[in-house]
C-alpha positions in Angstrom: -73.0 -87.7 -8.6 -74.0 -84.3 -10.8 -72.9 -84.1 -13.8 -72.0 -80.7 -15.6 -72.0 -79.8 -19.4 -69.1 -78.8 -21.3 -70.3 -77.6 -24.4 -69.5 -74.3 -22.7 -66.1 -74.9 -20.6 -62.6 -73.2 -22.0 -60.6 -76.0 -23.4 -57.6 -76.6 -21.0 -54.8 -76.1 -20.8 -55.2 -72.4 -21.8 -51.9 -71.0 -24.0 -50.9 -67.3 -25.8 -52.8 -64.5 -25.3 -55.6 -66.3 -23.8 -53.6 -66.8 -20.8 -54.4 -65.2 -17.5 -51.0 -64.2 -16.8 -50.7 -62.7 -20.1 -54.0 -60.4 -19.8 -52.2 -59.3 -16.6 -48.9 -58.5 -17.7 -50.5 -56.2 -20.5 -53.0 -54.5 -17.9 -49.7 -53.8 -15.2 -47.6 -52.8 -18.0 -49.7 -50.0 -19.9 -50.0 -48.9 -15.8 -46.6 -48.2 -15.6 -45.6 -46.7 -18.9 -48.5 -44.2 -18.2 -46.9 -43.8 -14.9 -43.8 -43.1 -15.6 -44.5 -40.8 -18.3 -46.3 -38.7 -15.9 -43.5 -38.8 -13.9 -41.1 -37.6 -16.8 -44.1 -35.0 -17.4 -43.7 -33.7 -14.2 -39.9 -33.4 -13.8 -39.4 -31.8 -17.2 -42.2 -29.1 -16.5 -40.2 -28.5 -12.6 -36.8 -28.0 -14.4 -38.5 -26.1 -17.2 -40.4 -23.6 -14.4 -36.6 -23.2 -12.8 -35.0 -22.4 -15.3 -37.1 -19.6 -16.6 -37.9 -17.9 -13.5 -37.7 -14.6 -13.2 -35.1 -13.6 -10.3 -35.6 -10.3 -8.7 -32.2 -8.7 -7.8 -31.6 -6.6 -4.7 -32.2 -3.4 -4.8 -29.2 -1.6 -4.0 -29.5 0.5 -0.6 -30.6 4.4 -1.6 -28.2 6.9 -2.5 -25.2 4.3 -3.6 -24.9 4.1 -7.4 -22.5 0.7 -8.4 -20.5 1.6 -10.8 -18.0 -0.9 -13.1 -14.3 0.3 -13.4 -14.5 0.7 -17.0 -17.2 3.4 -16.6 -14.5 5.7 -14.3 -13.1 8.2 -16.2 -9.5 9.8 -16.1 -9.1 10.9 -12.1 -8.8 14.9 -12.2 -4.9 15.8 -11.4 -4.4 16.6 -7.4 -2.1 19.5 -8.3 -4.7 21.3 -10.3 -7.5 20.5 -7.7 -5.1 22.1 -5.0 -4.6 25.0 -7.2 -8.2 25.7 -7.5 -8.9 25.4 -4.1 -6.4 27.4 -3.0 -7.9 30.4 -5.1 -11.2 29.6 -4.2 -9.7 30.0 -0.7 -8.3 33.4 -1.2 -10.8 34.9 -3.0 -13.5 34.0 -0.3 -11.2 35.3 2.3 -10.8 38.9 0.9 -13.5 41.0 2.5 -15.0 44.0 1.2 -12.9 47.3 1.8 -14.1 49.6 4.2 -14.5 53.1 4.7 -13.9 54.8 8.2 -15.9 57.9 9.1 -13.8 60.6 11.3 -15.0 61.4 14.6 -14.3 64.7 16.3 -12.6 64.5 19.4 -11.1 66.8 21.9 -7.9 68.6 20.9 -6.0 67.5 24.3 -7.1 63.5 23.1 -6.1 63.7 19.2 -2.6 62.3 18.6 -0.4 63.8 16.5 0.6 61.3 13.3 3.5 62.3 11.0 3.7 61.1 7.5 6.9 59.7 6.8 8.8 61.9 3.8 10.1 59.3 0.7 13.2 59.9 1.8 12.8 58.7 5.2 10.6 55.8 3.0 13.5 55.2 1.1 16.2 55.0 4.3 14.1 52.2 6.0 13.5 50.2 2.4 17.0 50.6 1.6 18.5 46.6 1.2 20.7 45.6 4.2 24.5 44.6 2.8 26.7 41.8 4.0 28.6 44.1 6.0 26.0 45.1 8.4 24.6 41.5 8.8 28.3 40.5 9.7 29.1 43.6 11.8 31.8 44.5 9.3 32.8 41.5 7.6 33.0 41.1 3.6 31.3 38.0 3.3 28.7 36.0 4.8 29.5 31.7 5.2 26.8 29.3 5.0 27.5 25.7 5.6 25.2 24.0 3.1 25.6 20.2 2.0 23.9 18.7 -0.2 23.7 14.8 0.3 22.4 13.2 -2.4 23.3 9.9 -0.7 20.6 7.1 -0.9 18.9 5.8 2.0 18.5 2.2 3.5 16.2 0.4 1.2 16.7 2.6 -1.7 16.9 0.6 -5.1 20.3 1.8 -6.4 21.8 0.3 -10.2 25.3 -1.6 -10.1 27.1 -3.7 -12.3 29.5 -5.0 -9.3 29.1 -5.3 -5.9 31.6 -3.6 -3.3 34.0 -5.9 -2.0 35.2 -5.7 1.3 39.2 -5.6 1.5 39.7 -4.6 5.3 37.7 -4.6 8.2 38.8 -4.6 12.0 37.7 -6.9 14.7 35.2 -5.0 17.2 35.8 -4.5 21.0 34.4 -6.8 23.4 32.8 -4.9 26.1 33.9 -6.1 29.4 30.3 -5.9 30.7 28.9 -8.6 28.5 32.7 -10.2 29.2 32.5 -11.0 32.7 28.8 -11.9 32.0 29.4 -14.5 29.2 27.1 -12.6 26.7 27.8 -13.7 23.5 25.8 -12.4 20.1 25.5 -11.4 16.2 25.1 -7.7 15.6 24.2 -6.7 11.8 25.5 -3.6 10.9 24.0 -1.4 7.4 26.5 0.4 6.2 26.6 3.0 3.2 29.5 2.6 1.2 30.6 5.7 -0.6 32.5 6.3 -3.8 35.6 6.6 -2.1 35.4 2.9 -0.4 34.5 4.3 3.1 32.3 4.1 5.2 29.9 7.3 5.4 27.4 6.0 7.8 26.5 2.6 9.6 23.0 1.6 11.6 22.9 -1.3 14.0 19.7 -3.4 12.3 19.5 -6.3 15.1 21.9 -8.0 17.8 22.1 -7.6 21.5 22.5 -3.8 22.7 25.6 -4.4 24.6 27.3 -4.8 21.3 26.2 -2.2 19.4 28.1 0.5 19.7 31.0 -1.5 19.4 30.0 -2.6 16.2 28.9 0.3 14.8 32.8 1.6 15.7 34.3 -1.7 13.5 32.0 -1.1 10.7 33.2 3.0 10.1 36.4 1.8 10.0 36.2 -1.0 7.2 37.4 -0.3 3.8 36.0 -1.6 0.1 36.3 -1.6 -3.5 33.2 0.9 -4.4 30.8 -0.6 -6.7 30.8 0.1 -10.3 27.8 0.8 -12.5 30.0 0.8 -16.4 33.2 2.8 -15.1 31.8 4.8 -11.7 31.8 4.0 -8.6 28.6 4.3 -7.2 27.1 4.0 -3.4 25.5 1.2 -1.8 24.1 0.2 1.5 25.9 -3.2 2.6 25.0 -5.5 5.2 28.1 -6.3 7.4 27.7 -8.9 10.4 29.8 -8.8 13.5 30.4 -11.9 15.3 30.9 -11.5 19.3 32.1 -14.7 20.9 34.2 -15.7 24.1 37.5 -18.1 23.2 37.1 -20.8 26.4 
């Protein structure tokens, strides 16, 4: 059997820092602290690179200047822009005047022109009276109304509303009658300051009953309504029921 020497041999069992284990958890963990500070390294210098780049904006396309709202200016008025114009207009129109040269002509081709006298001006420039327009009559008669009345959808001021105190049941045409049409017909009608109607406009409903409709609203009566003390007009919406009693 061979012997060996231990003079030189690491005393057993080894313990501490002497261990293997221990040598290798140091090595393996200096490796990964350096390793993940370079990877800290690296994602700090990435975000620092994005966020400090330099972004090239579009170029807008030629001839279009953007401009913010606040940079506008006061719009010039239409009615002094149409005034302009107009001059403009007229003044470019107006040619030069011209100046006609005579030609000599034969006697039996030159056309005798006669100056009228200023009395003979005076005759035809004379104003015309009422009589002659009317062949004799004193007065002339124009038929002129002015309706001031507002129009469907027009916003119109009221304290209180009209109130509708009489209103007559429509005619059933005999038409939709015998063919068992039955229907709503909405009838817009402008009540005046008087309570009456002054005009009425089918908005919807079968056709048959329109007309019919239109005839029962005209002849409804209401309280006007009142903005303070005065009657005012307003456009009501008045529905017209049409159905057959079995």
């Amino acid at each position: 059997m061979k012997a060996y020497s231990l003079i030189n041999a690491v005393h057993l069992p080894l313990t501490g820092e002497l261990h293997p284990l221990r040598r290798e958890f140091a090595r393996w963990l200096s490796a990964g602290n350096a390793f993940s500070l370079l990877i800290a390294l690296a994602i700090f210098g990435s975000w620092y690179l994005w966020s400090h780049r330099t972004v090239e904006e579009e170029a807008p396309p030629p001839g279009v200047q953007i401009l913010e709202l606040r940079e506008l200016g006061v719009p010039p008025s239409i009615s002094r822009a149409q005034e302009q114009t107009a001059q403009l207009n007229v003044a470019g129109a107006a040619a030069p005047p011209t100046i006609g040269i005579p030609e000599p002509v034969p006697d039996e081709q030159a056309q005798t022109s006669t100056i009228a006298t200023q009395a003979e001006m005076s005759d035809a420039l004379a104003p015309i009276t009422a009589s002659e327009l009317s062949g004799g009559a004193d007065s002339i008669v124009v038929d002129y109304k002015d309706d001031n009345s507002p129009r469907p959808g027009d916003f119109v001021a009221f304290d209180e509303l009209p109130v509708l105190l009489s209103a007559e049941q429509p005619a059933y045409p005999d038409l939709a009658r015998e063919a068992g049409i039955t229907g709503t017909v909405r009838v817009n009608v402008l009540v005046g300051k008087d309570g009456r109607v002054k005009k009425a406009i089918a908005m919807d409903g079968p056709e048959l009953f329109r007309d019919s409709a239109i005839e029962a609203a005209k002849k409804a009566r209401f309280k006007p309504a009142l903005q303070g003390r005065n009657p005012v007009e307003v456009w009501v919406l008045i529905p017209f029921n049409f159905e057959l009693n079995r």
